[in-house]
Backbone as CSV, one residue per row, in Angstrom:
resi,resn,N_x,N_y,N_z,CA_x,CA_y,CA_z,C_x,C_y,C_z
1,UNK,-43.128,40.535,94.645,-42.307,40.866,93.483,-42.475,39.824,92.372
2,UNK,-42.644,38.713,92.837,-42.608,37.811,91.972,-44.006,37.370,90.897
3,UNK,-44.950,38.068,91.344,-46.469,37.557,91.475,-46.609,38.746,90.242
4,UNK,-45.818,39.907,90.682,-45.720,41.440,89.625,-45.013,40.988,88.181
5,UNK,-44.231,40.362,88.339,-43.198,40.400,86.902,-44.118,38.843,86.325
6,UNK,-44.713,38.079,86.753,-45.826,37.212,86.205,-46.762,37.993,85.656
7,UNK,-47.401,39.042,86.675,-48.602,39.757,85.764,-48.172,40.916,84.300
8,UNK,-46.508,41.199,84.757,-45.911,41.906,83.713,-45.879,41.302,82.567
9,UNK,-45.420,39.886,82.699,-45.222,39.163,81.493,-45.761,38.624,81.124
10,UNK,-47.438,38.533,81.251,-48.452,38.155,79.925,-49.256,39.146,79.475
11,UNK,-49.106,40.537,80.354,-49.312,41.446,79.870,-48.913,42.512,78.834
12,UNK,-47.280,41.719,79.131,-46.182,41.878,77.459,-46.088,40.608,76.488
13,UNK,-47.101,39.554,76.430,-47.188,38.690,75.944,-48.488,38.284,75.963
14,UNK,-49.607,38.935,75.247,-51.338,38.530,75.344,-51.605,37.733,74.554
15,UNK,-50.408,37.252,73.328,-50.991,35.820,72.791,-51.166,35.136,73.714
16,UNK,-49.502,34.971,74.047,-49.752,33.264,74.812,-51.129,33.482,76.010
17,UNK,-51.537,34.060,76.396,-53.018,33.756,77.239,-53.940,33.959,76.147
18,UNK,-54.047,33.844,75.098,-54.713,33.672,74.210,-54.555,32.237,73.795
19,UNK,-53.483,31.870,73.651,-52.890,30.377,73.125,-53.686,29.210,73.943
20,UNK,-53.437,29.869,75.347,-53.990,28.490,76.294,-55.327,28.757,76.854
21,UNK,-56.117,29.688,76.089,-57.521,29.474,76.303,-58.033,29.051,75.419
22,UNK,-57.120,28.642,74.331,-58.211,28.188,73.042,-58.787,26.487,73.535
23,UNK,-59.443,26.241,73.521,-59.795,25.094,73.674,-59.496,24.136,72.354
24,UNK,-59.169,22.694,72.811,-58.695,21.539,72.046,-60.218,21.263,71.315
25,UNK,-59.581,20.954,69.687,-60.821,20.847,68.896,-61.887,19.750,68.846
26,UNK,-62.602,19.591,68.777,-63.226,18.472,68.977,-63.569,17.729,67.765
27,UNK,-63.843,16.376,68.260,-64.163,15.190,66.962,-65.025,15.671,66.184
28,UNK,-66.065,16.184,66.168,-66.977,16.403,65.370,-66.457,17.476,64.288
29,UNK,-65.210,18.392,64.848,-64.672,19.222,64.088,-63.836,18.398,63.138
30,UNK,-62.771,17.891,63.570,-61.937,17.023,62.884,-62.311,15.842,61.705
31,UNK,-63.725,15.442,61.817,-64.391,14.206,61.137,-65.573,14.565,61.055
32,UNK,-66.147,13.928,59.562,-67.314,14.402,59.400,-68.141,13.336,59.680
33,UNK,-69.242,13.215,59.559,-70.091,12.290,60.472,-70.257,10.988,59.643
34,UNK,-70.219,11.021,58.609,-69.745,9.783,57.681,-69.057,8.938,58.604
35,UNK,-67.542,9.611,58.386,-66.419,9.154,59.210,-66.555,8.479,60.909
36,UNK,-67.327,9.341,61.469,-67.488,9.290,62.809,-68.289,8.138,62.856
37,UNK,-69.254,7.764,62.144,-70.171,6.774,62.039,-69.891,5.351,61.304
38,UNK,-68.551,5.320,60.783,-67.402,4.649,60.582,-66.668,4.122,61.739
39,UNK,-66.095,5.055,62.553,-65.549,4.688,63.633,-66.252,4.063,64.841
40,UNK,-67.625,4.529,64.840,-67.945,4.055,65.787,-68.975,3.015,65.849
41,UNK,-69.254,2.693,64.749,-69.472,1.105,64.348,-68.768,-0.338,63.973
42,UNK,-67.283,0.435,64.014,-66.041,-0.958,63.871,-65.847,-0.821,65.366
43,UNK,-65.427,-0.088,66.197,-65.769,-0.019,67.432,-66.391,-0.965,68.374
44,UNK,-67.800,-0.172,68.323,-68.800,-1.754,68.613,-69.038,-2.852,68.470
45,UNK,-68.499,-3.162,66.844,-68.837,-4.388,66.305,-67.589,-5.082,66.512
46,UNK,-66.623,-4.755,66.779,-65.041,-5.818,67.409,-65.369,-5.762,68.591
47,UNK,-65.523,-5.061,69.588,-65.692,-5.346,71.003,-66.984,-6.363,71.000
48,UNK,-68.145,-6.454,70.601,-68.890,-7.069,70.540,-68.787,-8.693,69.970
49,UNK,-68.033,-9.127,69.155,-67.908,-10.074,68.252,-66.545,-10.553,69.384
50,UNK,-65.916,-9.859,69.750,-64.726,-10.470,71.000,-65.549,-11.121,71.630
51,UNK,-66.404,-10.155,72.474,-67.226,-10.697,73.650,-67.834,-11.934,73.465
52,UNK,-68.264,-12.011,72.343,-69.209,-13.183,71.881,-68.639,-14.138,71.089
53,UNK,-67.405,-14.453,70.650,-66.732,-15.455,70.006,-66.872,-16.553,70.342
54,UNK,-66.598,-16.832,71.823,-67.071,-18.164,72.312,-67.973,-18.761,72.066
55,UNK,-69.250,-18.384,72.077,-70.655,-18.875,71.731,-70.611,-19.122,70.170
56,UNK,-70.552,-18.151,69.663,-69.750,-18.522,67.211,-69.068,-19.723,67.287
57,UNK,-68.455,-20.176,68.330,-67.592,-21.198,68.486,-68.562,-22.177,68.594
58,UNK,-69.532,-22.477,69.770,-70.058,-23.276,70.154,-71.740,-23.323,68.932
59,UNK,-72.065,-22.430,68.567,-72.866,-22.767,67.567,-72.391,-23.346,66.617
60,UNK,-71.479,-23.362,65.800,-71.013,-23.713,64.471,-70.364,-25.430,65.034
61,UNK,-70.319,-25.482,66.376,-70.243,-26.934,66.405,-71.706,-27.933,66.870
62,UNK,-72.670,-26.764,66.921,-73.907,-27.722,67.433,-74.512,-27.430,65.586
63,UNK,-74.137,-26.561,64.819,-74.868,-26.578,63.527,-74.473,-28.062,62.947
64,UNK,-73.031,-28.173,63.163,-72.386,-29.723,62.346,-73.006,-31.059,63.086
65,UNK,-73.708,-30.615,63.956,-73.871,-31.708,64.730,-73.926,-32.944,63.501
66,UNK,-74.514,-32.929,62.505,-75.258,-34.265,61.753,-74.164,-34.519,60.404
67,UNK,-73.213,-33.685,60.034,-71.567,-33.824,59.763,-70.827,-34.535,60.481
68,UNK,-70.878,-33.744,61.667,-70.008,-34.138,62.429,-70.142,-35.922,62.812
69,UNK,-71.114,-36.215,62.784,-71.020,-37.791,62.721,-70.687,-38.317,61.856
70,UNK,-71.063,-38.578,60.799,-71.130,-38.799,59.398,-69.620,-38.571,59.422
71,UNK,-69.005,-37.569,59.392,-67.362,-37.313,59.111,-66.571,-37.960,60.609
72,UNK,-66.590,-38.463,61.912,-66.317,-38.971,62.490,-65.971,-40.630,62.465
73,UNK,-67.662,-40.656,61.454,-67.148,-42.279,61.523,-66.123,-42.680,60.466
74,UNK,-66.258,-41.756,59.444,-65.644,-41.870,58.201,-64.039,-42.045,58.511
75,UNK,-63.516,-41.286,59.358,-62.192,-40.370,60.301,-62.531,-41.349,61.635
76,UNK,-62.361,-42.199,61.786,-62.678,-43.035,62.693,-60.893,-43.112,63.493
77,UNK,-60.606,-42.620,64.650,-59.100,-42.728,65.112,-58.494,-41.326,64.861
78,UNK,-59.002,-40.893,63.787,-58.325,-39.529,63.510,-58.414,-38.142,64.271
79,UNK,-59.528,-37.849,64.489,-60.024,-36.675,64.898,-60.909,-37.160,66.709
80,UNK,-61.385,-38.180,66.851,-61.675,-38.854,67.751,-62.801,-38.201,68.663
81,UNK,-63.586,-36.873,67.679,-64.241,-35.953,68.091,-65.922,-36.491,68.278
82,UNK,-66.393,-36.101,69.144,-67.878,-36.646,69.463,-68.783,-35.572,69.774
83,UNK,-69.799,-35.181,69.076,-71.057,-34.170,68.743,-71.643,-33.566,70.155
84,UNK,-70.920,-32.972,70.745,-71.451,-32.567,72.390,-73.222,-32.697,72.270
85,UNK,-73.700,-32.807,73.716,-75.210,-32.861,73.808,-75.936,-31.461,74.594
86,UNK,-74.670,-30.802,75.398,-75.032,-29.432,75.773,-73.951,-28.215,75.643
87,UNK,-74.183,-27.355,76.003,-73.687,-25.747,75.716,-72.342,-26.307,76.762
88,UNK,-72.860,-26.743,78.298,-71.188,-26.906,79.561,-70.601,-28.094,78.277
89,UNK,-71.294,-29.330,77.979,-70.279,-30.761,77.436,-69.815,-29.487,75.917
90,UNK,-70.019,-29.154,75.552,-69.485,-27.900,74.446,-68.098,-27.388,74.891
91,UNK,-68.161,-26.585,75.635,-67.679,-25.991,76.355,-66.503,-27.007,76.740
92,UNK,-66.685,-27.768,77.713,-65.735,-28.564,78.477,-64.978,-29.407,77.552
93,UNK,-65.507,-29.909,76.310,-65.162,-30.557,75.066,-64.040,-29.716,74.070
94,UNK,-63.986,-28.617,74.293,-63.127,-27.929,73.253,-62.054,-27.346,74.520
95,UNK,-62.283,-26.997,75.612,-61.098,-26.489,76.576,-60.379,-27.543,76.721
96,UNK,-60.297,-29.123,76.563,-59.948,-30.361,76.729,-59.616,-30.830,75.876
97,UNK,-59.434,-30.525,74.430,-59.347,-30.554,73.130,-57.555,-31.067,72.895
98,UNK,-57.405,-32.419,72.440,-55.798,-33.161,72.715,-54.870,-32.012,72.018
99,UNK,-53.565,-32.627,71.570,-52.333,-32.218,70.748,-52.587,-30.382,70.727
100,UNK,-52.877,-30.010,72.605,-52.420,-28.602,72.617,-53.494,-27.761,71.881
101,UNK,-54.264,-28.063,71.380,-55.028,-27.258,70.470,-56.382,-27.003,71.682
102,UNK,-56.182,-27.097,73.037,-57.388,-26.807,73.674,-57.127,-25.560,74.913
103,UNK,-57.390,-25.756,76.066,-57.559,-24.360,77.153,-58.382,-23.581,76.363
104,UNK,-58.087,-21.513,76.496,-59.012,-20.368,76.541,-58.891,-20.337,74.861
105,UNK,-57.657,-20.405,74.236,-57.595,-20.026,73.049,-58.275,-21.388,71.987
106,UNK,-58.738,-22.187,72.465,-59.495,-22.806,71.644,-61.016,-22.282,71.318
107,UNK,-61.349,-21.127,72.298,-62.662,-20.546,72.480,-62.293,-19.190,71.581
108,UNK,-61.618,-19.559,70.777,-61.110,-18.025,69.637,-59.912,-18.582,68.462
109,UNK,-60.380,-19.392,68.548,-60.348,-20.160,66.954,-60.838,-19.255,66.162
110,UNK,-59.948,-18.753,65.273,-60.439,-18.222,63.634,-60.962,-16.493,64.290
111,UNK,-60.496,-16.119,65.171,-61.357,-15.108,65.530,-60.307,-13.544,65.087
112,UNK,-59.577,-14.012,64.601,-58.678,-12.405,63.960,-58.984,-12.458,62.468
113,UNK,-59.595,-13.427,61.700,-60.132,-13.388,60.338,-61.779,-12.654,60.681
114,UNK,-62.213,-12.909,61.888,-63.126,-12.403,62.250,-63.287,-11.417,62.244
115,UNK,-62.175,-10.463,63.064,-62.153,-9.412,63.735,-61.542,-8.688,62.573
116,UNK,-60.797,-9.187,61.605,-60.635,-8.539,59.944,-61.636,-8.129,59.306
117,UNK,-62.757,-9.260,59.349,-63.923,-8.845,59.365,-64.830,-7.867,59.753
118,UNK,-64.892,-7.784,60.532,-66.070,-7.015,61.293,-65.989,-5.550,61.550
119,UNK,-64.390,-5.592,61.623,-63.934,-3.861,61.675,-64.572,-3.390,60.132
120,UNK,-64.368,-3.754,58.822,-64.749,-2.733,57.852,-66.424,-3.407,57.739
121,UNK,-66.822,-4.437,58.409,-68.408,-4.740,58.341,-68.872,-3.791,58.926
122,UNK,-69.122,-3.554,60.323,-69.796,-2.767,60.697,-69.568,-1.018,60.081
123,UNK,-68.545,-1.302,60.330,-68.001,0.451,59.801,-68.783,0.744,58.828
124,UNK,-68.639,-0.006,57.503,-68.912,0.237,56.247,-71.104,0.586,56.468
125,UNK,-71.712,-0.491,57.576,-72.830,-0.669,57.358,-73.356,0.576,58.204
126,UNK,-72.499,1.081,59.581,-72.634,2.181,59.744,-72.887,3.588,58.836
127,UNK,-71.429,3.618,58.514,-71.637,5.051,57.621,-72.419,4.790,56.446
128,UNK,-72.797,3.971,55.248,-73.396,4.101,54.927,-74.824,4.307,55.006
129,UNK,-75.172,3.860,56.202,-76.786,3.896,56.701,-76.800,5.816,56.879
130,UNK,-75.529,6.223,57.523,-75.352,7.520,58.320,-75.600,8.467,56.566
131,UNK,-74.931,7.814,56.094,-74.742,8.758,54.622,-76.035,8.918,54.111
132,UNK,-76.990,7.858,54.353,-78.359,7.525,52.907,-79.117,8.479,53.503
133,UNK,-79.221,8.249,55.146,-80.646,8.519,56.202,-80.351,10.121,56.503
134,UNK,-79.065,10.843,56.678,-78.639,12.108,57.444,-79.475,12.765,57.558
135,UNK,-80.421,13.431,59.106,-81.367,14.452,58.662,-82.766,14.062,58.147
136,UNK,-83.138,12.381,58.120,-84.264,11.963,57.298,-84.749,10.957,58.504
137,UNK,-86.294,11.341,59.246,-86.334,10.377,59.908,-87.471,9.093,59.517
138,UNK,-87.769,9.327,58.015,-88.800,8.264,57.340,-88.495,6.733,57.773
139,UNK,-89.260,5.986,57.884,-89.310,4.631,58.772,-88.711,3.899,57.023
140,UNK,-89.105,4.169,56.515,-89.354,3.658,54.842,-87.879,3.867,54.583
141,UNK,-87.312,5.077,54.713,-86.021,5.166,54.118,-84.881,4.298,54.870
142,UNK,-84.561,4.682,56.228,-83.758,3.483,57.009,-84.202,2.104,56.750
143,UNK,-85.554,1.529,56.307,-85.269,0.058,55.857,-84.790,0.172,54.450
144,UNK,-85.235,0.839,53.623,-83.931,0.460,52.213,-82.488,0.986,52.450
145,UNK,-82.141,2.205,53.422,-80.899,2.306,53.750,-80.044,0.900,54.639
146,UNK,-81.075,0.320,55.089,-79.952,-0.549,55.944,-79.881,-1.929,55.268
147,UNK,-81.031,-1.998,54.030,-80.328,-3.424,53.492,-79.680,-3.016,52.128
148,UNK,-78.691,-1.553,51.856,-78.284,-1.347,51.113,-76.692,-1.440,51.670
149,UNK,-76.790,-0.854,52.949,-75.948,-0.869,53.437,-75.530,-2.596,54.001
150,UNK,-76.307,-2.871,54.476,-75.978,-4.291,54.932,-75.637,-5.137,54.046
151,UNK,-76.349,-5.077,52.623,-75.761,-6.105,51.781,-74.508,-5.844,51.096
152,UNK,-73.956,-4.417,51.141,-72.449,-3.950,49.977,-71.670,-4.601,51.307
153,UNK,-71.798,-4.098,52.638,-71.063,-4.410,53.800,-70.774,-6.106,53.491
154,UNK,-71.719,-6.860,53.611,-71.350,-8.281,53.497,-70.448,-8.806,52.076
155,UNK,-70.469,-8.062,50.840,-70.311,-8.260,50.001,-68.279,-8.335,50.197
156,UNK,-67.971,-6.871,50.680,-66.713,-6.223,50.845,-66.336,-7.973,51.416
157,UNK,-66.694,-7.447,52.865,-66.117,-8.646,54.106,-66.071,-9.893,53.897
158,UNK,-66.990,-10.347,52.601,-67.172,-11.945,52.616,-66.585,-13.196,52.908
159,UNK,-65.002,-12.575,51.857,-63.783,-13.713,51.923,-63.371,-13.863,53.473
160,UNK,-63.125,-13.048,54.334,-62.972,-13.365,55.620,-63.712,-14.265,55.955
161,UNK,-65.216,-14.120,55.574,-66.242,-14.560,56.622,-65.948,-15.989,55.984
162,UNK,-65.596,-16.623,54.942,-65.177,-17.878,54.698,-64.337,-18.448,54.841
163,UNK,-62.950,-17.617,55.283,-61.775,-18.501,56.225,-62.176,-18.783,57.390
164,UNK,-62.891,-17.632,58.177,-63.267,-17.735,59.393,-63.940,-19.164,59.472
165,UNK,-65.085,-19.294,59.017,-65.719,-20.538,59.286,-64.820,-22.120,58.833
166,UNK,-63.784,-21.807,57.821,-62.947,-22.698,57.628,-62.344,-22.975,58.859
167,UNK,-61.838,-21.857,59.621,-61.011,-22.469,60.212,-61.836,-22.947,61.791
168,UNK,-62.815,-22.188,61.775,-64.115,-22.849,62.838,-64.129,-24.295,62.512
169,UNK,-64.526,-24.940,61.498,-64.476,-26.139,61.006,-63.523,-27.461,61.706
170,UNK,-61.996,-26.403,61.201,-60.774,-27.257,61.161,-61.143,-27.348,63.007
171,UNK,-61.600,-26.351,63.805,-61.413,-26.907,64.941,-62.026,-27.980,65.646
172,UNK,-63.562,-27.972,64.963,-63.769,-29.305,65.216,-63.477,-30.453,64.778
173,UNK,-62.884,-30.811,63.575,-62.367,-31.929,62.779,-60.978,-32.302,63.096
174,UNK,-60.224,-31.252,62.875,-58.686,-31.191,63.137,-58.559,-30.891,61.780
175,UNK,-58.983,-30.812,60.686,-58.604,-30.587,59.181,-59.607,-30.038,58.785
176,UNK,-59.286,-29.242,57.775,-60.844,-28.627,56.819,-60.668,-29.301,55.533
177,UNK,-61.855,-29.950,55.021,-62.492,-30.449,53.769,-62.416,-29.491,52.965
178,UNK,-61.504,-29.292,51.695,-61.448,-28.602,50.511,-62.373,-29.055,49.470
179,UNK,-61.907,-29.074,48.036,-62.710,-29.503,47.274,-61.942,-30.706,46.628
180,UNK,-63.069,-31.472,46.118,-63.084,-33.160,46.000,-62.313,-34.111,46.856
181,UNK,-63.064,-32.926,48.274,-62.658,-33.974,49.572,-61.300,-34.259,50.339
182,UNK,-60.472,-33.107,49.748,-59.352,-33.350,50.244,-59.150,-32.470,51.353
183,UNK,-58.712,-33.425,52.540,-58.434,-32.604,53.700,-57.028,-32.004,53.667
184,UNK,-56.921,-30.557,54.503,-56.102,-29.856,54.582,-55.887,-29.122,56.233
185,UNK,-54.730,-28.921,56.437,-54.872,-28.500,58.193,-54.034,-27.154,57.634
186,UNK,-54.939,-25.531,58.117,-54.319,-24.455,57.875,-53.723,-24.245,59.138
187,UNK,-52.272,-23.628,58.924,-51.960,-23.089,59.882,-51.926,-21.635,60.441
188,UNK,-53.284,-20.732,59.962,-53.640,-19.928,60.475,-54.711,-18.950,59.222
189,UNK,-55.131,-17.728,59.464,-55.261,-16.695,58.739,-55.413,-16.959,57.118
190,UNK,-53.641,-16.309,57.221,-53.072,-15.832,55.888,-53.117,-17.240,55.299
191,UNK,-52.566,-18.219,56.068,-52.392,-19.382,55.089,-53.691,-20.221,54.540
192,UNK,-54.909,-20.310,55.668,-56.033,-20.433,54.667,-56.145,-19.420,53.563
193,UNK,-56.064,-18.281,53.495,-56.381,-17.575,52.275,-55.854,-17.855,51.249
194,UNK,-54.603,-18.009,51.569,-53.769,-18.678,50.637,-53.843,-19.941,49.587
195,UNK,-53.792,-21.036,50.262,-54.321,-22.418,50.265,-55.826,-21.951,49.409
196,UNK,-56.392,-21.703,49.852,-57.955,-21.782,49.456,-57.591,-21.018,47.770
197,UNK,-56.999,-20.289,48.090,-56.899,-19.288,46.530,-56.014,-20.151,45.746
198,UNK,-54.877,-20.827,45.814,-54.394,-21.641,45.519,-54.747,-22.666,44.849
199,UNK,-55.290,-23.562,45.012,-55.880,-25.335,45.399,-57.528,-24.884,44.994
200,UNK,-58.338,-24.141,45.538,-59.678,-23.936,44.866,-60.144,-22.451,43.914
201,UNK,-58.767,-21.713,43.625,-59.368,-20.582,42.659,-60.241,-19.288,43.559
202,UNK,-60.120,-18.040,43.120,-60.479,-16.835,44.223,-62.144,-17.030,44.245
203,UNK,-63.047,-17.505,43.617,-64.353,-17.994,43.389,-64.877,-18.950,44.736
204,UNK,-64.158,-19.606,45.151,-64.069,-20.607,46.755,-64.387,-19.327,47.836
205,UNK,-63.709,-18.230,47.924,-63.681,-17.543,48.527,-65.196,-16.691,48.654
206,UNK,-66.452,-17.011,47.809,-67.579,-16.463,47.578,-68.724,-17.544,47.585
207,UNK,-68.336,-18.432,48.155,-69.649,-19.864,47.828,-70.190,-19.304,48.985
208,UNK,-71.631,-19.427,48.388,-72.816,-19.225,49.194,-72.932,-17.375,49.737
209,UNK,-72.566,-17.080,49.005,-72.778,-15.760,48.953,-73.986,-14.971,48.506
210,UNK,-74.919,-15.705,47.353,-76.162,-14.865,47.233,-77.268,-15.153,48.669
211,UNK,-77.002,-16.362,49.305,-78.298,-16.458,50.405,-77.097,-15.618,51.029
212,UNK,-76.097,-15.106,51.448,-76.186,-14.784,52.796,-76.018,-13.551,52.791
213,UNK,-75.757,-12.782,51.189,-75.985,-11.391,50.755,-77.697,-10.953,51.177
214,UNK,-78.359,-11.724,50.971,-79.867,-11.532,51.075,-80.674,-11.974,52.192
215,UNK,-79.853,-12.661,53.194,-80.407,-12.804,54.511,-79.568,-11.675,55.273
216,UNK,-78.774,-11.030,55.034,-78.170,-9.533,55.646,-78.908,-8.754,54.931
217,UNK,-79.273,-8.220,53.991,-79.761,-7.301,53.324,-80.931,-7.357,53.987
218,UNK,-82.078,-8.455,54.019,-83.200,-8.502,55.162,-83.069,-8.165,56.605
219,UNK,-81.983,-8.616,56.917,-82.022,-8.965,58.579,-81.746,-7.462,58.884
220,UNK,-80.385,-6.333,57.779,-80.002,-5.459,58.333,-81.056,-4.164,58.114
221,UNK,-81.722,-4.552,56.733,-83.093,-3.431,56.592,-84.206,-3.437,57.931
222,UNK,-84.421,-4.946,57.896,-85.738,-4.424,59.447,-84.951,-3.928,60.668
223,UNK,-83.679,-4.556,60.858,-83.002,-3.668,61.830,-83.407,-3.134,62.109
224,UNK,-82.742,-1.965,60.991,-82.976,-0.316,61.153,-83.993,0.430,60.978
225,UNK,-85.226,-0.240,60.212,-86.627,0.041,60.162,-87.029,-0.072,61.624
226,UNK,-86.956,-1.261,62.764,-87.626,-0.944,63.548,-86.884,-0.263,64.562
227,UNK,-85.809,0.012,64.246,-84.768,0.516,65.153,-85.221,2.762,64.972
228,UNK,-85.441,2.493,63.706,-86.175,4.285,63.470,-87.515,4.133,64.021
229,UNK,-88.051,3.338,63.850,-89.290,3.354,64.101,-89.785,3.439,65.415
230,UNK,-88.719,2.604,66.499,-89.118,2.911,67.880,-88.248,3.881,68.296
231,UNK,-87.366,4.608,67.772,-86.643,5.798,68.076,-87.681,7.321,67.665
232,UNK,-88.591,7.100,67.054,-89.429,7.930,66.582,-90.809,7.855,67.742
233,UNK,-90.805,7.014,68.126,-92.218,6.541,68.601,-91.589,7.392,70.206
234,UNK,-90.278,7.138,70.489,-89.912,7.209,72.028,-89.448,8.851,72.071
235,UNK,-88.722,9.481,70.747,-88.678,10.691,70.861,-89.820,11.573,70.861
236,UNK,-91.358,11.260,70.286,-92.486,11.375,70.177,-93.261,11.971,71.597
237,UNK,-93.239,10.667,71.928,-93.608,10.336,73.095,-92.395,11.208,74.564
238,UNK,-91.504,11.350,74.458,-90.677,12.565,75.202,-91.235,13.583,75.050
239,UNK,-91.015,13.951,73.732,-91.175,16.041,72.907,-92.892,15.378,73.790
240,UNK,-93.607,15.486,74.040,-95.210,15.263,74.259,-94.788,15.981,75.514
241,UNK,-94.141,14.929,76.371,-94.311,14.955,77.806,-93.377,16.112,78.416
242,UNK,-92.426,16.709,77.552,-91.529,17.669,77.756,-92.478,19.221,77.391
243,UNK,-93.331,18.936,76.444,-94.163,20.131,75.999,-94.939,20.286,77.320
244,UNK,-95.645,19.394,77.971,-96.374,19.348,79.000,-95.909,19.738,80.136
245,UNK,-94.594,20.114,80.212,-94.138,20.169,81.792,-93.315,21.551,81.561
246,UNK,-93.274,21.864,79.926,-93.085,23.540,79.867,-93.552,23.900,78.573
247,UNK,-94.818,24.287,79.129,-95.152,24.932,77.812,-94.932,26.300,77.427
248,UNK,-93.506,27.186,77.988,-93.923,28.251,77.599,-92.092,27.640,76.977
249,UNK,-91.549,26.665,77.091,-90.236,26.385,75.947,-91.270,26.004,74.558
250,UNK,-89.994,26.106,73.376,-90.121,25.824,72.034,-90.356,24.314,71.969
251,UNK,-90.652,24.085,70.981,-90.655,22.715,70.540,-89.226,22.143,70.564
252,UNK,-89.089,20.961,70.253,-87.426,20.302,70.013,-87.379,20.103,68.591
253,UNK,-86.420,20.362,68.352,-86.221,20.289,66.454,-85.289,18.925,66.714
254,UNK,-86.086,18.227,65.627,-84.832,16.836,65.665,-84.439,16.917,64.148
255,UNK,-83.223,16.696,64.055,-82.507,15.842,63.011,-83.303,15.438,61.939
């Protein structure tokens, strides 16, 4: 009886079994590939730049190495900091780091100006590459698409990328060097931005910006030049070996 007045009542009701067969829409419906190629390049590029913070950490203190003396002896008692000789004395040197400023979170110093960063970096260098190239698989076009894209991307993100290293700095010193030498200790983020806009004018926030507009604009064009280029060579080389093992299917149409 019961199994009857169930089959009665969607049989007096054929939407609703219409309702719950529609299937849930999918991303590609909802977002256009711009977008999608947006998302899934801030994506990668924060999980990635997490993963790897530690090491950003430990380079930017083996780059100062020849500062870092020079400003040690100068700061002689102050900072009491000494130029590690490997990646573990690196390492073991900043987890050990006095007045609380050491353990895991000394290995992510400056790393949410980062991660401010990198979400509209990659995004931006994504979709625009996605926007120039759509549908185009010329080796020629993805290298001017990706140092078009790579260099507006660096352009947007920049000011981050210069607190960030400020405050990379302050961790090895204990203070960051402003201008005409005056040290300053930020207490985070917002307040370097602040301070810096303050005390050195919104122009501080862009030093050294044409080399590093133009070493991204290089670095991100061959990227993607050789990044099409061996994506072409390997889809090539598939469609070949796929023709060979059925030749009575069509060819593959790519993109």
């Amino acid at each position: 009886e019961e199994r009857k007045n169930r089959i009665t009542n969607s049989s007096n009701y054929p939407d609703r079994q219409v309702q719950h067969q529609q299937p849930l829409p999918s991303l590609q419906s909802m977002l256009n590939p711009t977008s999608i190629a947006f998302i899934s390049g801030a994506g990668a590029g924060l999980c990635a730049t997490v993963s790897t913070y530690p090491f950003d950490i430990c380079r930017t203190i083996f780059a100062a190495q020849g500062v870092a003396t020079t400003r040690a002896e100068t700061t002689a008692g102050t900072t009491g900091f000494q130029p590690p000789k490997s990646l573990v004395e690196c390492a073991t040197t900043m987890y050990h780091q006095p007045n609380g400023r050491g353990g895991l979170s000394a290995f992510f110093v400056g790393v949410r100006p980062a991660m401010v960063q990198i979400i509209p970096y990659m995004g931006l260098n994504f979709a625009i590459y996605d926007a120039l190239t759509r549908g185009d698989r010329r080796i020629g076009l993805s290298g001017y698409a990706g140092s078009i894209s790579g260099a507006v991307s660096k352009i947007v993100v920049y000011p981050m990328d210069t607190v960030k290293k400020r405050l990379q700095y302050q961790s090895v010193f204990g203070s960051s060097m402003g201008i005409g030498g005056q040290s300053h200790y930020y207490t985070g983020m917002l307040d370097c931005l602040v301070t810096m806009i303050k005390t050195e004018g919104v122009t501080s926030l862009y030093r050294g910006l044409v080399p590093s507009v133009m070493k991204t604009a290089i670095g991100s064009g061959l990227s993607f030049t050789f990044f099409r280029m061996t994506k072409n060579i390997l889809e090539e080389v598939h469609d070949h070996y796929y023709a060979s093992d059925n030749p009575t299917e069509t060819s593959i149409q790519r993109p």
